[in-house]
Structure formats: structure tokens, C-alpha cells
TIVEXDREN-819206 format. One line per 5 residues: number of its first residue (from 1); their letters; for each residue x, y, z of N, C-alpha, C, CB. Coordinates in steps of 0.02 Angstrom, whole numbers. Glycine has a CB too. Layout:
% TIVEXDREN-819206
NUM) A) X:Y:Z:X:Y:Z:X:Y:Z:X:Y:Z  ...
//
This chain:
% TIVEXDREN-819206
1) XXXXX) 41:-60:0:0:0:0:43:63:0:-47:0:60  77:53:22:147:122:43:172:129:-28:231:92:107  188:72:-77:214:75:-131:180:122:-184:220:15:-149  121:91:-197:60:111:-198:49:196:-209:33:85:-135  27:215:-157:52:272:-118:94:314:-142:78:256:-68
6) XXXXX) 147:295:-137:206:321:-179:215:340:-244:244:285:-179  194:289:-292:165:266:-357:162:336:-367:95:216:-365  70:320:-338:26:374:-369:57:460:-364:-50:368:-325  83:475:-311:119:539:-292:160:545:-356:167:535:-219  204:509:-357:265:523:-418:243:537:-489:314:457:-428
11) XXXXX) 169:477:-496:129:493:-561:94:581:-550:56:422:-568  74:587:-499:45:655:-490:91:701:-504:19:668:-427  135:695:-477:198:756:-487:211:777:-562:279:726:-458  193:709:-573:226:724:-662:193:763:-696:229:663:-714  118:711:-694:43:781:-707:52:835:-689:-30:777:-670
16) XXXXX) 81:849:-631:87:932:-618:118:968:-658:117:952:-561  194:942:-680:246:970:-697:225:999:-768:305:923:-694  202:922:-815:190:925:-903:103:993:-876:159:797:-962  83:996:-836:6:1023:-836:51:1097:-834:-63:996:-757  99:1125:-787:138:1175:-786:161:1186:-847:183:1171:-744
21) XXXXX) 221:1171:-896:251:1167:-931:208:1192:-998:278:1111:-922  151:1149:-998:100:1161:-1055:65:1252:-1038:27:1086:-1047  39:1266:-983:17:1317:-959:75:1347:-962:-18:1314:-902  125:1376:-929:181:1420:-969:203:1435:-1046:235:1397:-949  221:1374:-1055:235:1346:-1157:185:1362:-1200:235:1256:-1179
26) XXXXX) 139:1354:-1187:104:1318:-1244:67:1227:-1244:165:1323:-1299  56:1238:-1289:30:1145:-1278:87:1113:-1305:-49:1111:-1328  80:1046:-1274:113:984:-1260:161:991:-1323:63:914:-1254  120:992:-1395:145:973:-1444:196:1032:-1458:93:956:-1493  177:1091:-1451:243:1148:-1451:288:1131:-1406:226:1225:-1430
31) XXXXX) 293:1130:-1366:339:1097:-1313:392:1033:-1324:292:1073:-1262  361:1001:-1355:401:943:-1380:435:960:-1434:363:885:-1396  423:1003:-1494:467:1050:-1555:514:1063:-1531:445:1115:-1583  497:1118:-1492:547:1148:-1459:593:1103:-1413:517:1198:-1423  580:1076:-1386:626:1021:-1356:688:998:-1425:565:944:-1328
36) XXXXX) 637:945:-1465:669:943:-1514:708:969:-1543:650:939:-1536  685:1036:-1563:736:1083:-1603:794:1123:-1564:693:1138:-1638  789:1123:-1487:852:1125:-1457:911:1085:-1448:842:1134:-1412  884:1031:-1464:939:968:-1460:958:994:-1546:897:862:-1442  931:975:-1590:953:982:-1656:1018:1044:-1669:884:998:-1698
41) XXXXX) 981:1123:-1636:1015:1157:-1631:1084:1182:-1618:994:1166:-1618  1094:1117:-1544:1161:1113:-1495:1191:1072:-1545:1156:1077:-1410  1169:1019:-1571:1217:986:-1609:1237:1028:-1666:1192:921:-1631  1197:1062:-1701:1224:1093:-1775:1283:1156:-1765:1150:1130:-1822  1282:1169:-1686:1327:1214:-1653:1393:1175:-1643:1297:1240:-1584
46) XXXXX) 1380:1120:-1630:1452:1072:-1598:1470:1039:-1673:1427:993:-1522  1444:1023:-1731:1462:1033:-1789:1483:1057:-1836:1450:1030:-1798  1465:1142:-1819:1488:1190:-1851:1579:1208:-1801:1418:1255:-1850  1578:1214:-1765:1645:1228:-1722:1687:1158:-1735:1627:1243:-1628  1681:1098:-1745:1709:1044:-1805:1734:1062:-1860:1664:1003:-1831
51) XXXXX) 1689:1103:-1886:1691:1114:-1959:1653:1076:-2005:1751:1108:-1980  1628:1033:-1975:1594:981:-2007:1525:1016:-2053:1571:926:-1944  1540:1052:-2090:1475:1093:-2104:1414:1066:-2137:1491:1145:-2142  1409:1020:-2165:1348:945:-2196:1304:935:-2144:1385:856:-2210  1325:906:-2076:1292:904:-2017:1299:953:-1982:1304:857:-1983
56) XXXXX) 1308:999:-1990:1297:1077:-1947:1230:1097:-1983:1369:1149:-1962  1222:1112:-2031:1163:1122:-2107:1112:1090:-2085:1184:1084:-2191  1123:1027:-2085:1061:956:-2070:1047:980:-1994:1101:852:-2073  1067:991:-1959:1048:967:-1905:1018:1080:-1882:1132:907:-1854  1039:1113:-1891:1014:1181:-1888:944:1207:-1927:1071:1220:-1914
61) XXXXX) 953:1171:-1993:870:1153:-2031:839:1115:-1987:866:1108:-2107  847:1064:-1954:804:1034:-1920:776:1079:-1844:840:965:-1908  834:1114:-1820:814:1144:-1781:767:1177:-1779:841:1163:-1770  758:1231:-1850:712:1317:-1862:658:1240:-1891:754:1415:-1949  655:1190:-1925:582:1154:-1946:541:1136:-1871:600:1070:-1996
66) XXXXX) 565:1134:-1816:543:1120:-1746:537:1186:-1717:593:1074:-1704  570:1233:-1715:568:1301:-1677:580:1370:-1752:651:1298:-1604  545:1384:-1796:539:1424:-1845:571:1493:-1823:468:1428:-1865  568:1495:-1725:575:1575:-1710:638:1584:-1679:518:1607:-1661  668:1517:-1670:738:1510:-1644:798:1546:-1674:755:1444:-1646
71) XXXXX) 782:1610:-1627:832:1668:-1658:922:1631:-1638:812:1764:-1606  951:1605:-1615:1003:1558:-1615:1024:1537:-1660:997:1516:-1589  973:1498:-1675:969:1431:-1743:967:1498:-1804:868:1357:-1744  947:1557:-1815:951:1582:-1876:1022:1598:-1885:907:1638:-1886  1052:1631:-1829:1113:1662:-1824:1170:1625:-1835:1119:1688:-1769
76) XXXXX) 1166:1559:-1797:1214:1508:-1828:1221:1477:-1888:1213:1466:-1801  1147:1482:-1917:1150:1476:-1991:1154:1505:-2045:1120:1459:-2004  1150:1570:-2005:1187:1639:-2061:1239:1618:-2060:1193:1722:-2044  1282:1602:-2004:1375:1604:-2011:1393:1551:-2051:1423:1591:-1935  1363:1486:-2048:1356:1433:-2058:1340:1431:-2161:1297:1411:-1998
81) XXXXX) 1324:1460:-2167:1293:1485:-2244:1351:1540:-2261:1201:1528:-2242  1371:1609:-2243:1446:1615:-2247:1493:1591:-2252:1464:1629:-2222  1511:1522:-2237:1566:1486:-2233:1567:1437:-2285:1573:1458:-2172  1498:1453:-2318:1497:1393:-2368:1464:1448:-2442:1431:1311:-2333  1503:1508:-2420:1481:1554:-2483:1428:1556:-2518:1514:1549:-2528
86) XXXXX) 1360:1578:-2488:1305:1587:-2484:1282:1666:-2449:1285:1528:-2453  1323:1701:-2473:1311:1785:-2438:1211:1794:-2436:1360:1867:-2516  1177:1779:-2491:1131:1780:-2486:1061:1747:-2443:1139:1780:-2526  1068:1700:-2436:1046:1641:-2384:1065:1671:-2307:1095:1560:-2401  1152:1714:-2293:1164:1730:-2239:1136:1785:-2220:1217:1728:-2230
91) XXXXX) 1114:1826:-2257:1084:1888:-2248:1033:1879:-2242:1090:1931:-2286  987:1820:-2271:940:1844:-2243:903:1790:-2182:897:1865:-2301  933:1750:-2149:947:1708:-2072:975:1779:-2031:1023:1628:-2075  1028:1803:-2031:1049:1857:-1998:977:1906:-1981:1107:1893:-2045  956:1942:-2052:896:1963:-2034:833:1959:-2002:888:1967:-2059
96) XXXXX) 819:1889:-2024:776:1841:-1970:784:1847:-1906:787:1774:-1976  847:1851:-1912:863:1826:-1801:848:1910:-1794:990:1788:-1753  870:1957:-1829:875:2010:-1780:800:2037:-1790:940:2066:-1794  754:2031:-1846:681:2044:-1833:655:2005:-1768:638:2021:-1897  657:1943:-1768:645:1886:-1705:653:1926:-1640:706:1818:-1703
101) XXXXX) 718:1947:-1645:763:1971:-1592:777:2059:-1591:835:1929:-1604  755:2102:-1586:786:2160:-1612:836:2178:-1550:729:2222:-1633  828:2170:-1519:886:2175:-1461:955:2130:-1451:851:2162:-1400  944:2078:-1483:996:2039:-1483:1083:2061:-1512:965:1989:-1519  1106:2078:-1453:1186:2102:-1472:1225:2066:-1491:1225:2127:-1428
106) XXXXX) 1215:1999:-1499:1276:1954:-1553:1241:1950:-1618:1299:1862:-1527  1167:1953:-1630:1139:1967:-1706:1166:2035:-1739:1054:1972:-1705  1163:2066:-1697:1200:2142:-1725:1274:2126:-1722:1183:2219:-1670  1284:2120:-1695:1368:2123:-1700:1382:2086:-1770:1414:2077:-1628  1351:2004:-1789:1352:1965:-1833:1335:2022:-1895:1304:1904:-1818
111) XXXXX) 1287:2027:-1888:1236:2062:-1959:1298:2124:-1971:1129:2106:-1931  1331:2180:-1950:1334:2233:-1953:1409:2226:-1999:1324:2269:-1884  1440:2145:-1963:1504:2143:-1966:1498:2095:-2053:1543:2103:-1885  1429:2067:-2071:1420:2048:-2136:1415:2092:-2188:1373:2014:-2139  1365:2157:-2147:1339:2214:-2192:1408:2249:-2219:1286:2272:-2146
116) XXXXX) 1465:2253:-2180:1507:2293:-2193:1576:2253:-2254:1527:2318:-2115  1574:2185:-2220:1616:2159:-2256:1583:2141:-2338:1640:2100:-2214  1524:2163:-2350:1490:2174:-2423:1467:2222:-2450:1446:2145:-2434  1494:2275:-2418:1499:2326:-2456:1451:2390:-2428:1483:2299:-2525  1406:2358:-2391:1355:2396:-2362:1379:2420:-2276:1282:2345:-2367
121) XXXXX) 1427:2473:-2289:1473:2507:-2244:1424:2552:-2196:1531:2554:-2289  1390:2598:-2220:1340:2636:-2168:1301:2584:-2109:1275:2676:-2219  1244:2554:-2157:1209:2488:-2122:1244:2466:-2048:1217:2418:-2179  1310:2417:-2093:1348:2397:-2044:1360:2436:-1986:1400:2383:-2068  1404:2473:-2011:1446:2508:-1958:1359:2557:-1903:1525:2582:-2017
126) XXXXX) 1311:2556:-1908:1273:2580:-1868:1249:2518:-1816:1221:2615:-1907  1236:2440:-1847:1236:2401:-1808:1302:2390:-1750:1222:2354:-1847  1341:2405:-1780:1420:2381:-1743:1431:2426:-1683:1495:2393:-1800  1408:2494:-1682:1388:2574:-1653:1347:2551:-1596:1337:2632:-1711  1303:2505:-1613:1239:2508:-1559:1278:2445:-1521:1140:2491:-1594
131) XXXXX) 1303:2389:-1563:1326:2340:-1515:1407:2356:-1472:1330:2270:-1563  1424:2409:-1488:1476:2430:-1438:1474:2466:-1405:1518:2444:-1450  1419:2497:-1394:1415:2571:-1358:1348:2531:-1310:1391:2660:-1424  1292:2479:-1311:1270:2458:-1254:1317:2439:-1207:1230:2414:-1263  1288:2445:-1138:1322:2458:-1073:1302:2364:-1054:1278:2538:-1013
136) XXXXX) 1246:2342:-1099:1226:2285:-1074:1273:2215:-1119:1138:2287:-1084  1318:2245:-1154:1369:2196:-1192:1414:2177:-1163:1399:2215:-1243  1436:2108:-1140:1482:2106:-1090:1553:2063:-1147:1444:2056:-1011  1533:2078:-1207:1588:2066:-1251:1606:2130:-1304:1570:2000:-1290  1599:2193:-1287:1599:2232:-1336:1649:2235:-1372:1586:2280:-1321
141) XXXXX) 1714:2216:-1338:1775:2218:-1389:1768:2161:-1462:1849:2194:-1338  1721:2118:-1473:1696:2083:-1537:1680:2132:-1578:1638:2036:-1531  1606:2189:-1555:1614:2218:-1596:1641:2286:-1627:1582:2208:-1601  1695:2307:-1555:1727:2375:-1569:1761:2340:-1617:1770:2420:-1512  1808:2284:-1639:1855:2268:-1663:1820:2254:-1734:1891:2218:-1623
146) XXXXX) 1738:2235:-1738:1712:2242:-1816:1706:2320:-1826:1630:2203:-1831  1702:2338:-1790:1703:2430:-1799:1740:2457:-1842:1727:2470:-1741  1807:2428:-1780:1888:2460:-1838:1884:2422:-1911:1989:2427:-1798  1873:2379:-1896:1875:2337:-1986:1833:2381:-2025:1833:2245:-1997  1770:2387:-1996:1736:2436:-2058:1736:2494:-2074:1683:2438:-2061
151) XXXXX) 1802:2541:-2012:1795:2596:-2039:1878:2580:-2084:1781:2666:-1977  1921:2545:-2078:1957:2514:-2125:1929:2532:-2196:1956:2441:-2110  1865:2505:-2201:1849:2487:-2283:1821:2552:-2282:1793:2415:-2312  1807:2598:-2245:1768:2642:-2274:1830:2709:-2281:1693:2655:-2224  1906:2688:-2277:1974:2731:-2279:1990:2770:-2234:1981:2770:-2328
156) XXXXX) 1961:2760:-2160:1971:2809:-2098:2012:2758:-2044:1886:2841:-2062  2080:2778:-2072:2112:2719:-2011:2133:2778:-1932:2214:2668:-2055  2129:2822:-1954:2121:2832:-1863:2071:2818:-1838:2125:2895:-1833  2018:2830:-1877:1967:2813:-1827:1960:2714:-1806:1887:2848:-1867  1991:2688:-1853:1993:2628:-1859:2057:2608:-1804:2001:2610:-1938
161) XXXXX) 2090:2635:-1797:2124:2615:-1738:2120:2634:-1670:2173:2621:-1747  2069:2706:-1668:2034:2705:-1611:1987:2652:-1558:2004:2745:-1628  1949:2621:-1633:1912:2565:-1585:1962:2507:-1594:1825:2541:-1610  2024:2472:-1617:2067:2422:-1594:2095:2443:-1547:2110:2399:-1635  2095:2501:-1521:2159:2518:-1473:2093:2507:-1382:2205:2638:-1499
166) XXXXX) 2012:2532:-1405:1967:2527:-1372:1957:2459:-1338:1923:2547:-1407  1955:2407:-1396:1949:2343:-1389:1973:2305:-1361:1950:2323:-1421  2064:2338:-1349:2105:2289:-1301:2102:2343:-1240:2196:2263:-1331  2084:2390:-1216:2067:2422:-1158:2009:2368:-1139:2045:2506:-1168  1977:2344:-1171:1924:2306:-1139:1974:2226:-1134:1839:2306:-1196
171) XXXXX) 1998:2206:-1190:2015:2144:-1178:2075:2117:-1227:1953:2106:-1183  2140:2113:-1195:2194:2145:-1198:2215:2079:-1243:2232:2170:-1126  2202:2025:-1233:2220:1984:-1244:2150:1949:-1345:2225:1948:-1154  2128:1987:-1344:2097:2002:-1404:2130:1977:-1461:2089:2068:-1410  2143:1910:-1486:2194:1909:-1548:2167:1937:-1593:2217:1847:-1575
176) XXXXX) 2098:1935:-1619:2086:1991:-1692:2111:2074:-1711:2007:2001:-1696  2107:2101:-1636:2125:2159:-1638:2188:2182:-1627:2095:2183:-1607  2232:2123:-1603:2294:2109:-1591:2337:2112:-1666:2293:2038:-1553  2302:2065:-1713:2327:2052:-1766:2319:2116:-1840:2295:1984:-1774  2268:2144:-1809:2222:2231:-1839:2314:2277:-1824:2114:2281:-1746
181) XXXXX) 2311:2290:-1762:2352:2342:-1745:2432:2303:-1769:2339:2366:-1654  2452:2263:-1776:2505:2221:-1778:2512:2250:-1873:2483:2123:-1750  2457:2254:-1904:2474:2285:-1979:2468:2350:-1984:2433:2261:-2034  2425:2367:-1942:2433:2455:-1938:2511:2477:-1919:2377:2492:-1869  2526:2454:-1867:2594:2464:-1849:2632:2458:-1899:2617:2424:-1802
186) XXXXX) 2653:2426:-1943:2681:2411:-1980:2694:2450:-2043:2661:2367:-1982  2631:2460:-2078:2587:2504:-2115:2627:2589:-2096:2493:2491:-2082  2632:2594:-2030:2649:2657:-2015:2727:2668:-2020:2623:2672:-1948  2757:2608:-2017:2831:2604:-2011:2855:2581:-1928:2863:2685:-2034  2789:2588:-1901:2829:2580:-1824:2836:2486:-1797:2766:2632:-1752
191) XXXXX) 2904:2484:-1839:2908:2422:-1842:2920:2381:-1764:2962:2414:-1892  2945:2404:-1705:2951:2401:-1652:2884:2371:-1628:2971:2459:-1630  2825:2433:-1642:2768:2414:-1608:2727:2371:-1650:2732:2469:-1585  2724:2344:-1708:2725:2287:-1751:2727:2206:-1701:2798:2301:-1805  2820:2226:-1689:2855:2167:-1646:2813:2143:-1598:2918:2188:-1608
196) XXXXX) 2788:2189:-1567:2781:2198:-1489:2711:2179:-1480:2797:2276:-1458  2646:2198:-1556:2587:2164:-1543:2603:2101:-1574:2523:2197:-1568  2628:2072:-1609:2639:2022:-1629:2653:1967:-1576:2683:2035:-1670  2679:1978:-1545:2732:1943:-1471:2666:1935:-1449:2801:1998:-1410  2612:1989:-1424:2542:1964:-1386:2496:1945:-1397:2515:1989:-1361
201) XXXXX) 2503:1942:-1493:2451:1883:-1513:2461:1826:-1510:2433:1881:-1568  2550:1825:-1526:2562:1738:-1493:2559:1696:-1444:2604:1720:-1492  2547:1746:-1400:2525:1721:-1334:2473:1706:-1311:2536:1749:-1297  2403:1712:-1359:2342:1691:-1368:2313:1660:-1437:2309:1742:-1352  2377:1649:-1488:2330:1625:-1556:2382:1607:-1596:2279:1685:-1597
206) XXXXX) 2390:1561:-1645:2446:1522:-1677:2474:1596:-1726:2413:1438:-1729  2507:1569:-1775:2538:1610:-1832:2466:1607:-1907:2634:1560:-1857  2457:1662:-1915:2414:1648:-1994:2473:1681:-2034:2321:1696:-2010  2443:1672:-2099:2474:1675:-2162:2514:1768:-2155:2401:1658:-2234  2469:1815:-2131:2464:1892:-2117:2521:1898:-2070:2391:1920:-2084
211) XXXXX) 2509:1848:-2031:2548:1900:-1975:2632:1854:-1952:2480:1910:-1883  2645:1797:-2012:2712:1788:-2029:2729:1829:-2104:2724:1705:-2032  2695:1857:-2133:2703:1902:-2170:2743:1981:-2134:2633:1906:-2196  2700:2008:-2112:2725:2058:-2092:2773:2050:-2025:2672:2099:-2087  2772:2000:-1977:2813:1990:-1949:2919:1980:-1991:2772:1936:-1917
216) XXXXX) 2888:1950:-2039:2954:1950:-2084:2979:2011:-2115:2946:1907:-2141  2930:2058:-2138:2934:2122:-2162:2965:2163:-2111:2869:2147:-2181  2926:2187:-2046:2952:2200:-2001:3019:2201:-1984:2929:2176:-1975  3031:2131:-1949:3108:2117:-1932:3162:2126:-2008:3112:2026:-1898  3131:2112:-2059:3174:2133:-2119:3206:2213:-2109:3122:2130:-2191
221) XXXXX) 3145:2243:-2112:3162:2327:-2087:3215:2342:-2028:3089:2363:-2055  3205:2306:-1978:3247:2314:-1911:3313:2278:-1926:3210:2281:-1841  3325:2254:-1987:3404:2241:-2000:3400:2179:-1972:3463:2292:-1964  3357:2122:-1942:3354:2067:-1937:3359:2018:-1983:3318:2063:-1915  3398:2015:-2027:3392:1968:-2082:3374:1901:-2057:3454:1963:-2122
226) XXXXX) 3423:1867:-2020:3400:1798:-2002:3346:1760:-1977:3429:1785:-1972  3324:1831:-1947:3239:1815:-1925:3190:1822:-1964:3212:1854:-1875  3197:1844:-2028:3177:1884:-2071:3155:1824:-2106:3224:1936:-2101  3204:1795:-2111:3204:1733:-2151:3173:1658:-2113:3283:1723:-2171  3187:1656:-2062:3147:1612:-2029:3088:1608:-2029:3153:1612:-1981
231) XXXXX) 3056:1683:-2017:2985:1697:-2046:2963:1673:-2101:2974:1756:-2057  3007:1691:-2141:2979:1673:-2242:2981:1600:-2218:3054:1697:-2337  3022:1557:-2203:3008:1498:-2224:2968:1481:-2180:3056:1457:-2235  2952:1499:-2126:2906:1464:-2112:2856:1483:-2145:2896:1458:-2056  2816:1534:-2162:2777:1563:-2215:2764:1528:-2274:2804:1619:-2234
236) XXXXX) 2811:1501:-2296:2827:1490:-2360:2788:1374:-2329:2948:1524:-2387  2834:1338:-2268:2798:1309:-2249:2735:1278:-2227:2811:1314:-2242  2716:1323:-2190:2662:1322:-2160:2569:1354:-2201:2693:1363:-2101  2593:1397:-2255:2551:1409:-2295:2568:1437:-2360:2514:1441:-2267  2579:1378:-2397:2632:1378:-2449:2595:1404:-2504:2667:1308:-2466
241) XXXXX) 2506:1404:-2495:2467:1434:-2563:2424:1495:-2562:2418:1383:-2589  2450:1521:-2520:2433:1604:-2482:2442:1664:-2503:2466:1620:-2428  2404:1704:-2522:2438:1761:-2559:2499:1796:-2541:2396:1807:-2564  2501:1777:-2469:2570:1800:-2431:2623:1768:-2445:2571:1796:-2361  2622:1674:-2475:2676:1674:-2476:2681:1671:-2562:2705:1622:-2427
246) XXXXX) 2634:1685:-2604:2665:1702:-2663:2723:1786:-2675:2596:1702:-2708  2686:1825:-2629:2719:1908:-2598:2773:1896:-2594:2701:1944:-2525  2796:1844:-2548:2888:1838:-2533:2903:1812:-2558:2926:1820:-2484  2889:1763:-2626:2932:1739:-2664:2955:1811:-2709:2900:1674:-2705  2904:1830:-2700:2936:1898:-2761:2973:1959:-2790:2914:1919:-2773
251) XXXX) 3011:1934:-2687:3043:2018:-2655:3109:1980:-2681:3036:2052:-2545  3152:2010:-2679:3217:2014:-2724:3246:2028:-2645:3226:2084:-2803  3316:1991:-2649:3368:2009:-2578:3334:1962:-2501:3360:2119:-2558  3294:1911:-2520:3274:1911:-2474:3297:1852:-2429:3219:1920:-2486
//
């Protein structure tokens, strides 16, 4: 009888819980979508950071076919559609999430930092404005650092190194903006301070094709030949079909 007893309580509880769940949610059957399409979602996230992008695709469609409003699931499948050169498809998932979402500060940051890298520089750079200047962003250096990129393309590099220089006041250890100021430096002649961001991107992020480029350039300038050259080859190693290392095959003396 005690068992019994018991039984029935635990069966009751449950009724309570799904009777709650439905009364908050929605009915049963929304509830279970959504269930669904969060699992789908997490996976097409842990797929996409793989790289695996076939089952990132599959499994993020499955998500928005279970949850249509899953501003997440749009955003990851904007990036997700970017990476597989589909600018059009990404623009308009990006858009989705941020109608869904108009407050959402990684949809803006995303969207502003797409708008700009295609040409649509005003757009952008006003999303990128709002997502760095809320007080409620607790990553703003993401998008001060799309900031500087887009005022880059739009030919205002002070102002473009105002927000890289902003970005590591917030977060010092920043390799994108690390690797931003590391060519500005350079760019300017101040080959020293080149060195010196370079040194602190390595301390948070491997070597890309860019920044054994100008790291070689650099120390070339400072009368470092031997390092100069260590650079190239590894350059020349490590990303042998790079526009950077077709560049140093082409310098003479080197």
C-alpha cells in the first residue's frame, strides 16, 4: 500500500509538472518542437565549431523546422551559410534573427560585421555602433574590433584604430585586434610596435598566413635578416598557397 502510495504521488507530480510546462509553453505538442529543435540546434553548433558543415546544415534546418523562431538557430545559420559562400541565404537568417530578436547584441554584432564586409558600410557600421556602445554587452570588444574593420573599408584608419586600441582596453588579450594593430603598426613604419603586438598575439593565437608576413617584413626593416628569413620559411611552410607566400617569393634580396 505504501508503494502504492508512492506510485501514485510520483505519477501526480509528473501531471503537475507536463500540466505547468503546457500552461507556461504552450501545448504539449509545441513543447516537444521545441525540445526537439534545441537538441538539433546544440548539435548543429558542436558541428559547425568541427567544421563539419553537412551536419551543422542538417541538423540547424532541423532545428528552425521544430522552432521556426529560434533566433540562435538563424544566427548560426547565417554564419554557417557564410562559410559555405552563400552571402545571400546569410543575410537573410541574420535578418531573421535580428527581426525575431531586435535586441539581440551578437545578431547585430554578426549582421553589421556581414553588412560591412559586403559593401554595405553605413548599415553595418550603425549596427556595430549600437553593439559597442550598449552598457549591457559584456563582449563589446567583438564588436569594437568589427568597428575598426569597417571603418578600415570605409578609408578612416584613425578612426579605425581608435576602436582596436578601445577593444584591447576592454580585452587585452583580443587576438583579432591584436593582429588589426600588428598591420597598422607596420603600415605606419613603427616596426618596433608591429614586434611587440605580434609577441601578444602569440601568446593567445597560432601564426596565420598575415601576421608571418609582416612579422618578416618587419624584422626585415629592423636589420634582422636571419629572423627575417625564418619567418619566410616558415611562411613559405606552413602556408605555402597564400597570397602572402606568393608576396615573398617575389621580393628580391630576401
Amino acid at each position: 500500500m505504501q508503494l502504492d502510495a508512492s506510485k501514485k504521488m510520483s505519477q501526480l507530480a509528473l501531471i503537475l509538472l507536463v500540466a505547468g510546462l503546457v500552461a507556461c509553453g504552450g501545448s504539449a505538442s509545441t513543447i516537444k518542437h521545441n525540445a526537439v529543435g534545441d537538441i538539433h540546434f546544440q548539435l548543429g553548433v558542436r558541428y559547425l565549431s568541427m567544421n563539419k558543415l553537412e551536419l551543422a546544415k542538417e541538423n540547424l534546418l532541423l532545428a528552425l523546422k521544430n522552432n521556426p523562431d529560434n533566433t540562435q538557430a538563424h544566427n548560426a545559420l547565417a554564419f554557417l551559410y557564410e562559410k559555405l559562400n552563400q552571402p545571400d541565404k546569410a543575410k537573410d537568417h541574420y535578418e531573421t534573427a535580428l527581426n525575431l530578436k531586435p535586441d539581440d547584441l551578437a545578431v547585430k554584432n554578426n549582421l553589421g560585421r556581414f553588412l560591412c564586409e559586403h559593401g554595405e558600410l553605413e548599415g553595418g557600421m550603425e549596427l556595430l555602433s549600437e553593439a559597442s556602445s550598449n552598457p549591457l554587452n559584456n563582449r563589446k570588444w567583438m564588436a569594437l574590433t568589427n568597428a575598426g574593420r569597417c571603418q578600415l573599408d570605409m578609408g578612416k584608419k584613425q578612426q579605425a584604430e581608435n576602436y582596436f586600441r578601445q577593444a584591447l582596453q576592454l580585452n587585452k588579450a583580443y587576438a583579432p585586434a591584436l593582429l588589426e594593430m600588428q598591420k597598422m603598426a607596420y603600415e605606419k613604419s613603427d616596426f618596433w610596435a608591429a614586434k611587440g603586438f605580434l609577441q601578444r598575439y602569440l601568446g593567445v593565437a597560432g601564426h596565420t598566413s598575415a601576421t608571418l608576413w609582416f612579422a618578416a617584413q618587419a624584422e626585415r626593416a629592423l636589420g634582422n635578416k636571419e629572423l627575417a628569413k625564418q619567418y619566410k620559411h616558415l611562411l613559405l611552410e606552413k602556408f605555402p598557397l597564400s597570397t602572402e607566400a606568393e608576396k615573398i617569393l617575389e621580393l628580391n634580396g630576401f
